[in-house]
C-alpha positions as CSV (number, residue, x, y, z in Angstrom):
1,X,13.9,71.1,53.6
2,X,11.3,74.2,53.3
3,X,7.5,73.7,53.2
4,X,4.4,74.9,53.4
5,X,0.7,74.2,53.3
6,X,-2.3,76.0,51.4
7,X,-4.4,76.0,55.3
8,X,-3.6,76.0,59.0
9,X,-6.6,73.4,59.2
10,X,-6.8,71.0,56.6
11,X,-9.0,67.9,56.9
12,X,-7.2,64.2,57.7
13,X,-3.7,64.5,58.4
14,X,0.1,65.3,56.6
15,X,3.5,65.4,57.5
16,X,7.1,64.6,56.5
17,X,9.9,62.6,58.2
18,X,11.1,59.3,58.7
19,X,8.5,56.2,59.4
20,X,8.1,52.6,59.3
21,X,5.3,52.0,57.8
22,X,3.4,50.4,60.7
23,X,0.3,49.1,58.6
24,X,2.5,48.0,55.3
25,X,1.2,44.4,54.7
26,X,2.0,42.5,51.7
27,X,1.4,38.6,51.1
28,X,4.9,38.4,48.9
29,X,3.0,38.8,45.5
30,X,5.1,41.1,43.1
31,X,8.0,40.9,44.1
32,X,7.6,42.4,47.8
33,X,8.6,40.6,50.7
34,X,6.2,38.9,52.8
35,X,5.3,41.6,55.9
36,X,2.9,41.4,58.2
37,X,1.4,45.0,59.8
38,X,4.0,46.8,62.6
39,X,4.0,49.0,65.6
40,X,4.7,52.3,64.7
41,X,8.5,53.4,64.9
42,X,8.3,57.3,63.7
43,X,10.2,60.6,63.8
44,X,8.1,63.1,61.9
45,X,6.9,66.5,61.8
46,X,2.8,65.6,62.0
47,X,-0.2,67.4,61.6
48,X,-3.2,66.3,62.8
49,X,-6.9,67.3,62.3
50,X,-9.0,67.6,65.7
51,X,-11.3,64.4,64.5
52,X,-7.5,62.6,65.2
53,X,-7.1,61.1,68.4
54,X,-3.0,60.2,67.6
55,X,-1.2,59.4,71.1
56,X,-0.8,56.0,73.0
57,X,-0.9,58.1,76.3
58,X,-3.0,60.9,78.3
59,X,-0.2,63.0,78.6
60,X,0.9,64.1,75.0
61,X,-1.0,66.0,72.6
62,X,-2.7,63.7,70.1
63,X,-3.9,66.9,67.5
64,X,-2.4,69.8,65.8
65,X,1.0,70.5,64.4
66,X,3.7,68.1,66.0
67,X,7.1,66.8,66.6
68,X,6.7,63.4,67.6
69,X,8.5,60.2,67.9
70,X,7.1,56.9,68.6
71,X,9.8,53.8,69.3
72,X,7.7,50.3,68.9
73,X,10.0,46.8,69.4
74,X,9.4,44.1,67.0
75,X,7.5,42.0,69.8
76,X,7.1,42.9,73.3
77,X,5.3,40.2,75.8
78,X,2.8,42.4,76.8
79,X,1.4,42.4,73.1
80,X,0.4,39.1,74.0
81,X,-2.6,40.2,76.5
82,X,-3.5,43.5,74.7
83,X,-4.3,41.5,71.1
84,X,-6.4,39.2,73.7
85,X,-7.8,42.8,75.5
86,X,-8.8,44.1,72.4
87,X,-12.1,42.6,72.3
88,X,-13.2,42.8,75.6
89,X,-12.0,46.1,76.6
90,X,-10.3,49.4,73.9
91,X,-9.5,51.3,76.9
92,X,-7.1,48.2,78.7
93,X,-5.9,47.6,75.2
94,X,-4.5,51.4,74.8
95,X,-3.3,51.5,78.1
96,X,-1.3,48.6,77.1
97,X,0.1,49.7,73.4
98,X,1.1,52.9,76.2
99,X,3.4,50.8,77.9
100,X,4.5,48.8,74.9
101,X,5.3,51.9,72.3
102,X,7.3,54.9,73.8
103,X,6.6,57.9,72.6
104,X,7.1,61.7,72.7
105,X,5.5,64.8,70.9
106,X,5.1,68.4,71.8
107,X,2.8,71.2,69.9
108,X,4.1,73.6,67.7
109,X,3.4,76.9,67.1
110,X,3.9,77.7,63.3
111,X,2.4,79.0,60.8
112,X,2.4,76.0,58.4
113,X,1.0,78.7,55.4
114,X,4.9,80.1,55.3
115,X,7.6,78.7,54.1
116,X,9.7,77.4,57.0
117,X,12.9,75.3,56.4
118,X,12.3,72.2,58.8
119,X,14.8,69.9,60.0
120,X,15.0,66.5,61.8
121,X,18.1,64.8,63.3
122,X,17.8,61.2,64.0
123,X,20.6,59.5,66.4
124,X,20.5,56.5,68.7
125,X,20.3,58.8,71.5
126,X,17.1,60.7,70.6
127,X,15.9,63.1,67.6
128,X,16.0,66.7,67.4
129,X,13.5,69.0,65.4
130,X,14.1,72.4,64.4
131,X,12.4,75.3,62.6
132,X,14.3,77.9,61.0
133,X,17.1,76.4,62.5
134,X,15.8,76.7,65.8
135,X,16.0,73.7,68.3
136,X,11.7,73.3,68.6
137,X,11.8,70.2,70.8
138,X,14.4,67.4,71.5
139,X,13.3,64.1,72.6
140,X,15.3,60.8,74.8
141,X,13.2,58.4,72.2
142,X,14.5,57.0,69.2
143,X,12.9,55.1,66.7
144,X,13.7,51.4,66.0
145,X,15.1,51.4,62.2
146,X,14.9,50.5,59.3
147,X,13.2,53.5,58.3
148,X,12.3,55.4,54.9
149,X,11.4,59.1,54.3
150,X,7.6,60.0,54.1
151,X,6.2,63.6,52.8
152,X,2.2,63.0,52.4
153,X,-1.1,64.9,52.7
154,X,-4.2,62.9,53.0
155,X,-8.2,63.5,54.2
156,X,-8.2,60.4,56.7
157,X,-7.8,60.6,60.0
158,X,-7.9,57.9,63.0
159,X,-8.4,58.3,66.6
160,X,-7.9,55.7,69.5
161,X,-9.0,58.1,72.2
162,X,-8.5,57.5,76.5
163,X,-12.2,56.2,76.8
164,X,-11.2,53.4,74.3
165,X,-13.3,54.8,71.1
166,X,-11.7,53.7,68.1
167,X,-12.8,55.5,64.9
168,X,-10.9,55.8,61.3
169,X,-12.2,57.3,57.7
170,X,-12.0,59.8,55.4
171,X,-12.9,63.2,56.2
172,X,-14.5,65.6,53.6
173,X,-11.8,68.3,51.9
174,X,-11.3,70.7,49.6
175,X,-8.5,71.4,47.6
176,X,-5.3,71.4,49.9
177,X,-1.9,71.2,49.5
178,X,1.3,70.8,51.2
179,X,4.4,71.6,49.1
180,X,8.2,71.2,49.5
181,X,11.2,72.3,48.6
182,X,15.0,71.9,49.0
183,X,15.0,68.2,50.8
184,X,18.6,67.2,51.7
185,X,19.8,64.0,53.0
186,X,23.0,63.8,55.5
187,X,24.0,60.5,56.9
């Protein structure tokens, strides 16, 4: 697919790729399944705004324009102590979700305000991003399916920093846009 956005800085996040939905809940009213809230499984081209804090680990850039990948399991034992953790201490309950979701992203250098055809490849044995058919990064981590196809652009943004702050709202903005083009789908 091509896309582009109206700003190299816009307020909250946006992105397109392929996600879980890690904080989908529904009760089973309507129709919908009953589904509690998930890890994050993720393969996505992601940018976020610096008031973002989005990585599990001190080693991988948690702002900016991304390719990331995040691998959750459905339960992991360890999710045991770090619900019990949260409480008490934010920073041994990160350091935990570290060890329980693998995850990968590097920084990219683009300039979002052109069009650029993006593409992601999804395989058991990692994912692949490229820009203008350009290999940008390749990563060992897959996500966990099922997964469906997200293209948003939103002014919230969430941060769950090394020193344990956790902080999520809604950012002021004004008019921005992300637009697409020529999404394709191979199996």
């Amino acid at each position: 697919m091509s896309a582009r956005t109206s700003t190299l800085s816009a307020a909250g996040t946006w992105g397109f790729g392929l996600w879980n939905d890690p904080f989908g809940l529904s009760l089973g009213f309507g129709g919908n399944p009953f589904r509690l809230p998930a890890l994050p499984n993720a393969a996505w081209f992601f940018y976020a705004s610096p008031q973002n804090y989005l990585s599990f680990t001190d080693d991988k850039p948690a702002q900016g324009f991304l390719a990331q990948t995040f691998r959750s399991p459905r339960f992991h034992p360890l999710l045991i102590p770090t619900g019990l953790a949260l409480p008490f201490s934010r920073r041994s309950t990160r350091n935990l979700l570290g060890k329980v979701i693998a995850e990968d992203s590097s920084a990219l250098s683009v300039d979002t305000t052109q069009w650029h055809r993006y593409s992601l490849e999804w395989r058991p044995q990692g994912v692949a991003w490229d820009v203008d058919e350009v290999r940008a990064f390749e990563s060992p981590i897959s996500p966990n399916p099922p997964l469906g196809i997200i293209i948003w652009i939103d002014n919230q943004y969430a941060a769950f920093t090394p020193e344990g702050k956790i902080a999520f709202w809604v950012l002021e903005s004004r008019e921005e846009w992300l637009e697409v083009k020529d999404l394709e789908l191979k199996s």
